[in-house]
N, C-alpha and C positions, 0 to 999 in steps of 0.2 A: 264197784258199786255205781250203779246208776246217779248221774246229777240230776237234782234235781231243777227244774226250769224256771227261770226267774218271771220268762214272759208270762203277760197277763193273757189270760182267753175272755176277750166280754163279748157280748151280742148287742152291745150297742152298736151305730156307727158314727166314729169317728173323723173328726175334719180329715183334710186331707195329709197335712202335715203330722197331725198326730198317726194318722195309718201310716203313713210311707217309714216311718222312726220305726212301728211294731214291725211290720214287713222287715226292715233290714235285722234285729232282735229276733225274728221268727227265723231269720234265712242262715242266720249265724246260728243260734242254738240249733236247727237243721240237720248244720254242715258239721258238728262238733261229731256228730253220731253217739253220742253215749247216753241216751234216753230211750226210752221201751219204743216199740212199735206202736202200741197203740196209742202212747202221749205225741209220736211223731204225725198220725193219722191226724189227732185231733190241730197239732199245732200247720198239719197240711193244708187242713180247712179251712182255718181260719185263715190261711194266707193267701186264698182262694176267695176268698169272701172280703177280703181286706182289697184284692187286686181289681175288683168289681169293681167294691165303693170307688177306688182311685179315678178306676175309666171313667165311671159315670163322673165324677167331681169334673177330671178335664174335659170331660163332651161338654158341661155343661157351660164351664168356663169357655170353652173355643164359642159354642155358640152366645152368649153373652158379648163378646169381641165380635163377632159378624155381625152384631146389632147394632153394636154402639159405631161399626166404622161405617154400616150403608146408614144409619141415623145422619155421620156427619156429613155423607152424600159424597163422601170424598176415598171407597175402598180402597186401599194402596195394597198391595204385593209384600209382602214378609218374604225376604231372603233365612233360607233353611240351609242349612250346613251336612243336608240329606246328598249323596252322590249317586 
């Protein structure tokens, strides 16, 4: 028998720490597989539309940071742990 899913579907948007908790909730009920196709389409969606709001939150964020460091006239260099 089918489980049924605990995650919530809203069409709100969510801050950003509230989406990234649903994303991890959404990627786990997911991976379990034991929900209908069509409950997995819609919990797809929404973790498509949750992955958005995230980008946009940290576009927005990074550029707020490019503000505030040429603001203080003093850009410095961020070391990334990118290879």
């Amino acid at each position: 028998m089918p489980r049924k899913t605990s995650a919530k579907i809203s069409n709100k948007q969510p801050d950003f720490e509230t989406a990234l908790a649903e994303l991890e909730t959404l990627v786990e009920t997911l991976e379990q597989g034991d929900i209908s196709l069509e409950e997995s389409l819609k919990l797809f969606e929404r973790g498509v539309n949750l992955t958005r709001n995230c980008q946009k939150a940290l576009q927005e964020a990074e550029q707020k940071v490019q503000i505030l460091l040429e603001k203080s006239g003093e850009p410095e260099e961020f070391e990334t742990n990118e290879q």
